[in-house]
LUMTORZA-216312 format. One record per residue: residue number from 1; residue in three letters; x, y, z of N, C-alpha, C in turn. Coordinates in Angstrom, 3 decimals, padded with zeros to 6 digits, always signed. Atoms other than C-alpha are relative to their C-alpha. Example, Ala and Ser with C-alpha at 12.3 -4.5 7.8 and 13.67 -1.06 7.14 Angstrom:
residues 2
<1, "ALA", <+000.890, -001.190, +000.000>, <+012.300, -004.500, +007.800>, <+000.900, +001.200, +000.000>>;
<2, "SER", <-000.820, -001.190, -000.060>, <+013.670, -001.060, +007.140>, <-000.770, +001.090, +000.730>>;
end
This chain:
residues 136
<1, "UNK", <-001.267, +000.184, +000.689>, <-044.026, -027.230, -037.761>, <+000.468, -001.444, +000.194>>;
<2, "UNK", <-000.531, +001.618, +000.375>, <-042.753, -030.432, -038.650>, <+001.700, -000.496, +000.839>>;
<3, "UNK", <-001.393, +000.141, -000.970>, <-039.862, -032.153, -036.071>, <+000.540, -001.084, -001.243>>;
<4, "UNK", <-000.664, +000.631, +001.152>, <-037.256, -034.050, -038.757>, <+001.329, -000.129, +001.034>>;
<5, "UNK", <-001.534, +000.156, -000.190>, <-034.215, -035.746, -037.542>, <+000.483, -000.414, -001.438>>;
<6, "UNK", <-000.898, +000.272, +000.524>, <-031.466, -035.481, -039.730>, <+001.288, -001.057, -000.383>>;
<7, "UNK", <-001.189, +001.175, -000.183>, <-029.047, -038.460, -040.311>, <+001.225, +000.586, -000.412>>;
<8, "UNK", <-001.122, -000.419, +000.105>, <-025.462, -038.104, -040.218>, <+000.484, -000.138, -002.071>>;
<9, "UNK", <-000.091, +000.558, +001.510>, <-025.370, -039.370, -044.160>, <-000.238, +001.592, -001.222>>;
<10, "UNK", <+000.451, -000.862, +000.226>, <-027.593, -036.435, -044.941>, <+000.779, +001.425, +000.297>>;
<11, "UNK", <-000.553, -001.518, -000.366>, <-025.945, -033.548, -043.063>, <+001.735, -000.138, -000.839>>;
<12, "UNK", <-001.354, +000.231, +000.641>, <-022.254, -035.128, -044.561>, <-000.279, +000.968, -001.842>>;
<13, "UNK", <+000.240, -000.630, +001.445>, <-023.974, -034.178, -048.168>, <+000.277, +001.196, +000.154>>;
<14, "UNK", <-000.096, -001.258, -000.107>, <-024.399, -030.856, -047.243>, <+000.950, +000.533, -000.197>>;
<15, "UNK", <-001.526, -000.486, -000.731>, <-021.258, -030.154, -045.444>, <+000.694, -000.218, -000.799>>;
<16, "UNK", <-000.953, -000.265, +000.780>, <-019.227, -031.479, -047.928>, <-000.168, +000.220, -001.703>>;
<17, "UNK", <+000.358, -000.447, +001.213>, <-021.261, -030.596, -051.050>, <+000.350, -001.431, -001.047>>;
<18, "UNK", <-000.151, +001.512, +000.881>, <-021.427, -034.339, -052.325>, <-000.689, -000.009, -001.129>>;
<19, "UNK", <+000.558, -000.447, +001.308>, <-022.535, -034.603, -055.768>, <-000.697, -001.806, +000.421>>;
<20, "UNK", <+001.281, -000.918, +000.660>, <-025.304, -035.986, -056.470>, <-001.237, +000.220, +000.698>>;
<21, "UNK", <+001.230, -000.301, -001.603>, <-027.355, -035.928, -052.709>, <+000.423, +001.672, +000.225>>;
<22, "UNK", <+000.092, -001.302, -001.036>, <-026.091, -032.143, -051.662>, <-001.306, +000.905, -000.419>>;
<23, "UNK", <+000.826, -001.001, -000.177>, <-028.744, -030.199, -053.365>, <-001.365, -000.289, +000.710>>;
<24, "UNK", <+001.301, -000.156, -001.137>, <-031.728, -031.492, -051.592>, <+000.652, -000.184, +001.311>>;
<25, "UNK", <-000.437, -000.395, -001.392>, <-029.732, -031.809, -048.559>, <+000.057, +001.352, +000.103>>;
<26, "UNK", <-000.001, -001.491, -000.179>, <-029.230, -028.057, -048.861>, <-000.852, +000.452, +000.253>>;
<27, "UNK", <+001.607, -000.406, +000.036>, <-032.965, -027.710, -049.503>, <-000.402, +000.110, +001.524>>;
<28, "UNK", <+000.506, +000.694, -001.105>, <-033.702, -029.756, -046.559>, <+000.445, +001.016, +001.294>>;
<29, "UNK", <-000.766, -000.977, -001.120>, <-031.435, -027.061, -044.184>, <-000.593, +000.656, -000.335>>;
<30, "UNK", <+000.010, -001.398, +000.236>, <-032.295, -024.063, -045.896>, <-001.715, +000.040, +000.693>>;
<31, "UNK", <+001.059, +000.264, -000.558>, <-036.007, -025.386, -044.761>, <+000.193, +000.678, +001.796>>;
<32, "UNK", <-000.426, +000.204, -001.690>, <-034.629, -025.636, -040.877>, <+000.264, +001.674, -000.105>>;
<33, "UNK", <-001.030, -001.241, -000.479>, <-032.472, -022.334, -041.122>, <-001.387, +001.156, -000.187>>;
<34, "UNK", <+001.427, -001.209, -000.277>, <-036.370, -020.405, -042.097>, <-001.185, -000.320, +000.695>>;
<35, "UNK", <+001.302, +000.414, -000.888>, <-038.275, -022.000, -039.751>, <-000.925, -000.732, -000.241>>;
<36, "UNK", <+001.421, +000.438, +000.585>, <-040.402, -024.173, -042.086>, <-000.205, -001.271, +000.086>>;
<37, "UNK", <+000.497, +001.559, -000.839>, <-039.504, -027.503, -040.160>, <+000.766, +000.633, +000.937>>;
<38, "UNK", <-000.936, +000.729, -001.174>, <-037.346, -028.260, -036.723>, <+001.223, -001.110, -000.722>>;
<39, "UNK", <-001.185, +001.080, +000.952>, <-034.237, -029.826, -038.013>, <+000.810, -000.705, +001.700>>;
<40, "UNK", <-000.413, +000.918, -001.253>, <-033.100, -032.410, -034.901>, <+001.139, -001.009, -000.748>>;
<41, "UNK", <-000.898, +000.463, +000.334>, <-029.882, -033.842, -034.918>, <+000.595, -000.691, +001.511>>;
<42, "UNK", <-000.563, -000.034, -000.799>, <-028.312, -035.833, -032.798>, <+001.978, +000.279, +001.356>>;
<43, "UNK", <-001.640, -000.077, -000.177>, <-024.866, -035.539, -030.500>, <+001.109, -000.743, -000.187>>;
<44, "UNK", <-001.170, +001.239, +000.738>, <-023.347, -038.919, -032.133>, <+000.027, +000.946, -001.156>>;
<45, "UNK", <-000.440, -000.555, +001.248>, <-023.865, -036.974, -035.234>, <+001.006, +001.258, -000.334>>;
<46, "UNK", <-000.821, -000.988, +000.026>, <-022.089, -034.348, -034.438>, <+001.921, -000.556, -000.085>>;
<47, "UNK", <-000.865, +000.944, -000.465>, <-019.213, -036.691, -033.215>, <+000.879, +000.052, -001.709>>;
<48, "UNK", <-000.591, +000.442, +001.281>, <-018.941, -038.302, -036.508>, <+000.064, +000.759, -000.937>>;
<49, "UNK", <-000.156, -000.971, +000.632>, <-019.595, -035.120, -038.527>, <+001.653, +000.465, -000.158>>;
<50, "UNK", <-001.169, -000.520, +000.252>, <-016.637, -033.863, -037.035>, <+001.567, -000.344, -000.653>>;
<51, "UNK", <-001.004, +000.404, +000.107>, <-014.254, -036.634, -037.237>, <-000.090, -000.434, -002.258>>;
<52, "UNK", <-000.147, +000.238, +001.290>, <-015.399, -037.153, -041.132>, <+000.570, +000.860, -001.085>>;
<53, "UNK", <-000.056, -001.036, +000.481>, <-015.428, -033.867, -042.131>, <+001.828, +000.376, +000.063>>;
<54, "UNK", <-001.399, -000.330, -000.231>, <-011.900, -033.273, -040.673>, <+001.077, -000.705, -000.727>>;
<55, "UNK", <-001.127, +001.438, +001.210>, <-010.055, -036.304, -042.653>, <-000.167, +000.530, -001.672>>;
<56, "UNK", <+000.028, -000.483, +001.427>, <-011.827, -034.752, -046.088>, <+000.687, +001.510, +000.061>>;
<57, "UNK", <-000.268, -001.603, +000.590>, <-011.140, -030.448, -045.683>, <+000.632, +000.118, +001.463>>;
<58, "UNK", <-001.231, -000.664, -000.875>, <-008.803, -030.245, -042.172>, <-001.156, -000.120, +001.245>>;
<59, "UNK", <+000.643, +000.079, -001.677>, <-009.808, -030.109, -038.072>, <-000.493, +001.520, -000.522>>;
<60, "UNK", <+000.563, -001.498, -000.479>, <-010.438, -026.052, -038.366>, <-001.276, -000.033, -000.925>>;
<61, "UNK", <+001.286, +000.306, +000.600>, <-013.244, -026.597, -041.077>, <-001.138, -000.342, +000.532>>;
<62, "UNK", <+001.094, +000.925, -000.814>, <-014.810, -029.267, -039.740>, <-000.648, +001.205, +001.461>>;
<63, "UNK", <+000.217, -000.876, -000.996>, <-015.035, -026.870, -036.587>, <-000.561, +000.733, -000.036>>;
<64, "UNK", <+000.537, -001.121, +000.497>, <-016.440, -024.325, -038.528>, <-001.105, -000.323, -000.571>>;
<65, "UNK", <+001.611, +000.651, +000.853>, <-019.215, -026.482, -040.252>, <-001.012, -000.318, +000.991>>;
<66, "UNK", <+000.769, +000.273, -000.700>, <-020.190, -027.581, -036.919>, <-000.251, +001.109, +000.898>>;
<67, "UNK", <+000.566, -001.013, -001.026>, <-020.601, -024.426, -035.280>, <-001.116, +000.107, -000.818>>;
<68, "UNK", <+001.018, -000.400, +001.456>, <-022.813, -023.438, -038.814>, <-001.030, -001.002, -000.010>>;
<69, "UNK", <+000.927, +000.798, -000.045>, <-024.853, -026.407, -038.135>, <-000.706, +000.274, +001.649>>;
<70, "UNK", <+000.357, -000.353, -001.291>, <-025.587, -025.431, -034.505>, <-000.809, +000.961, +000.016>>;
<71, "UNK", <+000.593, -001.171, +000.224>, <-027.122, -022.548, -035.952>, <-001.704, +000.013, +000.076>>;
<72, "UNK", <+001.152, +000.463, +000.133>, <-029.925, -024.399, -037.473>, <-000.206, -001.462, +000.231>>;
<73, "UNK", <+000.303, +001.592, -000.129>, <-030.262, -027.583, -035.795>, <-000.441, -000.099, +001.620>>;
<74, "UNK", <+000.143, +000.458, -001.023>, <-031.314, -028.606, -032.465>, <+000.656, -001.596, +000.608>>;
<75, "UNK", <-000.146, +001.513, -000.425>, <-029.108, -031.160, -030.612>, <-000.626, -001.140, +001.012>>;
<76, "UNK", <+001.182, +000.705, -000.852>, <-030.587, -034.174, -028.829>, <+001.051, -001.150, +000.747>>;
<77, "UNK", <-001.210, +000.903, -000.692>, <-028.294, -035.989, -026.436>, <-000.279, -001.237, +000.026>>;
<78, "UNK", <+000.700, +001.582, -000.279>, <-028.281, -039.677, -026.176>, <+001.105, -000.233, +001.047>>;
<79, "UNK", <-000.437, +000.438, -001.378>, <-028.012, -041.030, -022.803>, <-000.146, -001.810, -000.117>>;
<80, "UNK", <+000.118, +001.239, +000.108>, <-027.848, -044.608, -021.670>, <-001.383, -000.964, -000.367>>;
<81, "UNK", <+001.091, +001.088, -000.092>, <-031.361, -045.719, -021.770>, <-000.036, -000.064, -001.647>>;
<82, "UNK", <-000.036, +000.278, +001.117>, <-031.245, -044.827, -025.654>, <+000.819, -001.103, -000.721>>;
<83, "UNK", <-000.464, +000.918, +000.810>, <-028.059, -046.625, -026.272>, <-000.374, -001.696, +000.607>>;
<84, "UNK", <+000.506, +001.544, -000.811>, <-029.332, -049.753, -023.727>, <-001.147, -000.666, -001.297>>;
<85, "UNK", <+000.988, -000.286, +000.396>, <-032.325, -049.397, -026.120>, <+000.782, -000.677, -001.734>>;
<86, "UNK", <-000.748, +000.343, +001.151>, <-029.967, -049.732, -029.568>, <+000.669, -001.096, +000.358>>;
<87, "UNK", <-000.741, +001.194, -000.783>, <-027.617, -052.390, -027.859>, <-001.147, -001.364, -000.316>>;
<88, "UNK", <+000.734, +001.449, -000.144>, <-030.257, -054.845, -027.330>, <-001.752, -000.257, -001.363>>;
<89, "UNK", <+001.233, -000.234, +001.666>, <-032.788, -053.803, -031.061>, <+000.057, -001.299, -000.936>>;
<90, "UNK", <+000.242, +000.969, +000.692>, <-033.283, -055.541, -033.960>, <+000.932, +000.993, -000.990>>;
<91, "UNK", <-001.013, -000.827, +000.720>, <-031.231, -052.828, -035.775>, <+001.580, -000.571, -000.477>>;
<92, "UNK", <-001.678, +000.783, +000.048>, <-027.772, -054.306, -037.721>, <+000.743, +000.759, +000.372>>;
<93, "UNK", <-001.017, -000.815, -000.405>, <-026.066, -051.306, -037.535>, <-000.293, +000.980, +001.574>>;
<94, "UNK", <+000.165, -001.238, -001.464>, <-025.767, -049.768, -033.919>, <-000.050, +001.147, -000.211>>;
<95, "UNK", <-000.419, -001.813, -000.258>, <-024.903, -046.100, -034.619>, <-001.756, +000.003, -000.406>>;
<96, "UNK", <+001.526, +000.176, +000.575>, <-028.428, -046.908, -036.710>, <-000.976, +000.062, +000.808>>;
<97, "UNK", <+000.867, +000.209, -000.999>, <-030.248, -047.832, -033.816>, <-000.075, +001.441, +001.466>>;
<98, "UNK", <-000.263, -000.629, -000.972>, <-028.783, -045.181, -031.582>, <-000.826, +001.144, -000.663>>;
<99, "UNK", <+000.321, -000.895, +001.088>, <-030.120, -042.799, -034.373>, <-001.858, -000.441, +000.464>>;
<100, "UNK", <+001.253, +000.193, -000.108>, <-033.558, -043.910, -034.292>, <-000.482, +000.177, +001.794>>;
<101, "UNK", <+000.562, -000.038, -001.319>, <-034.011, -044.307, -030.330>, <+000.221, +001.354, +000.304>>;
<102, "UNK", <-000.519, -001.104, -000.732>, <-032.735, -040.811, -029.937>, <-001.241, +000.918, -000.696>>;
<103, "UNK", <+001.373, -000.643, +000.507>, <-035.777, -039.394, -032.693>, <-000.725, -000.549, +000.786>>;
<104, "UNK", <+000.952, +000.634, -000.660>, <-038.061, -041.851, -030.947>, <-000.331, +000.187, +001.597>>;
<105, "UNK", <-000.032, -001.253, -001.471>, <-037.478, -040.298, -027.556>, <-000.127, +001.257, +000.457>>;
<106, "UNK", <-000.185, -001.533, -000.147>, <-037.445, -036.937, -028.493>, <-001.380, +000.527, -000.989>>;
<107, "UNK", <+001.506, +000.161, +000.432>, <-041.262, -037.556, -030.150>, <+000.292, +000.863, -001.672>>;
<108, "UNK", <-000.313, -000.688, +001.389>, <-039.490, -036.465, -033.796>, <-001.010, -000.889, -000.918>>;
<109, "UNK", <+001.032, +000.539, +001.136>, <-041.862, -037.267, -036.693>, <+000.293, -000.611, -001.208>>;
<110, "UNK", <-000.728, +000.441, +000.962>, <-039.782, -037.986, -039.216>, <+001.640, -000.719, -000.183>>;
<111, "UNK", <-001.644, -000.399, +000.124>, <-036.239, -039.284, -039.953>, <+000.565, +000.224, -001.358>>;
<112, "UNK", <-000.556, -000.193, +001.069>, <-034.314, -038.239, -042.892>, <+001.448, -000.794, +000.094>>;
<113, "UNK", <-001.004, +000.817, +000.256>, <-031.550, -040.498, -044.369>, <-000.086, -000.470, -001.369>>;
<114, "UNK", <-000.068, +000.626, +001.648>, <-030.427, -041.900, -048.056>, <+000.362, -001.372, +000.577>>;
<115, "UNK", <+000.212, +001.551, -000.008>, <-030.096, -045.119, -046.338>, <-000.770, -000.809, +000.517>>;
<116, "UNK", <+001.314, +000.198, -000.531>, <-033.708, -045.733, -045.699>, <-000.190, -001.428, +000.519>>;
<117, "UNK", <-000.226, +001.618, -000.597>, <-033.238, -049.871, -045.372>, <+000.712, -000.214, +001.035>>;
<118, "UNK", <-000.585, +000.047, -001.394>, <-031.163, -048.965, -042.775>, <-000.537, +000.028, +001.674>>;
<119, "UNK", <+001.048, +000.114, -000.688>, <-034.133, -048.292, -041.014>, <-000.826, -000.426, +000.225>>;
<120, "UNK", <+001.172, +000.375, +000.830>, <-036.406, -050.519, -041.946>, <-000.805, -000.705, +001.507>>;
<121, "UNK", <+000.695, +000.062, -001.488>, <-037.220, -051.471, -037.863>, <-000.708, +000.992, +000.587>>;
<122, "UNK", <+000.456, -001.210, -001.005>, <-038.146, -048.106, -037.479>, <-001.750, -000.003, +000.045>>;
<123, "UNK", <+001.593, -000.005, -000.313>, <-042.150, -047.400, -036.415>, <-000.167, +001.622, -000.441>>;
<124, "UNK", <-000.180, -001.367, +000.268>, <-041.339, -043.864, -037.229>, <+000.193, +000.513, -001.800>>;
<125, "UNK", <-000.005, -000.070, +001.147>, <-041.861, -042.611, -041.007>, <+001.771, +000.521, -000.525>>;
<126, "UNK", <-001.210, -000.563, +000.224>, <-038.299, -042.611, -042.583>, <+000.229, +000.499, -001.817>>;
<127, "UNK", <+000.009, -000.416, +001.369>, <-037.419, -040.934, -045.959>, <+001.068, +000.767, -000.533>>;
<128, "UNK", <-001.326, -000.698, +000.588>, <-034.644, -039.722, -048.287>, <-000.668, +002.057, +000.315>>;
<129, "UNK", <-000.184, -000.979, +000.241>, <-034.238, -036.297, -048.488>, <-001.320, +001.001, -001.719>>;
<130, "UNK", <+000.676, +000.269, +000.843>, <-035.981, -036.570, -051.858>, <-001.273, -000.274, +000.096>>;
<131, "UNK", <+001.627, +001.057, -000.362>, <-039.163, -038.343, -050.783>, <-000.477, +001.481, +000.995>>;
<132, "UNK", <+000.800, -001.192, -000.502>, <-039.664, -035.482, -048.227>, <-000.087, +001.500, -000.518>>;
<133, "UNK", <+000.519, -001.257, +000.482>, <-039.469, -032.358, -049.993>, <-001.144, -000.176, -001.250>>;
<134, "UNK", <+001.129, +000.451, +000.954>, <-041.534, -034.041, -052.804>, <-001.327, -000.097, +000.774>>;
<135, "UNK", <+001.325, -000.239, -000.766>, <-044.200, -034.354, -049.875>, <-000.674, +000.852, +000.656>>;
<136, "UNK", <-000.352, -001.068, -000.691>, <-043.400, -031.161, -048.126>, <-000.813, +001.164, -000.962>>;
end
């Protein structure tokens, strides 16, 4: 079975049913929720899930999306050596980097994200949402 981290970009589609990324983000879960990858997420994403989610549909929502994602996701903590690891990268955006060292530690195979240039340091195969069920 295939290990896939999820980017926070990606799981936002879902959660808030963004037009015109949610239906393969949906795909991409409904995959995780039958067993036919590992869906890895990390605990910044959760973070920012919550606080995004809560500003668009309310705090008790958000609360409720992230239990529903707990369901089918596996979280992956990031400790200091990851963010020491992002801190001092070649990565522009930090949360970016924290994102990648936390798949790259946790021997994930893939990352999923619609902002693939965001990654473009990564050594790790990265791909929309799109790109992997088309390969899948």
């Amino acid at each position: 079975m295939k290990k896939v981290f999820v980017d926070t970009d990606v799981l936002i589609d879902f959660l808030t049913n963004r037009d015109p990324h949610s239906l393969n983000s949906m795909k991409v879960m409904e995959y995780g929720y039958r067993k036919i990858i590992e869906i890895y997420i990390s605990s910044l994403c959760l973070s920012n899930i919550h606080y995004l989610v809560s500003r668009i549909e309310g705090k008790a929502i958000a609360r409720e999306k992230i239990k529903s994602l707990l369901k089918i996701t596996d979280v992956l903590s990031v400790n200091k050596l990851i963010v020491e690891k992002a801190a001092y990268s070649e990565f522009k955006d930090f949360e970016d980097g924290i994102q990648y060292y936390c798949a790259e530690e946790n021997q994930i195979e893939f990352i999923l994200t619609r902002n693939v240039k965001d990654f473009s340091k990564s050594k790790l195969p990265v791909q929309t949402p799109t790109e992997f069920l088309a390969a899948l």
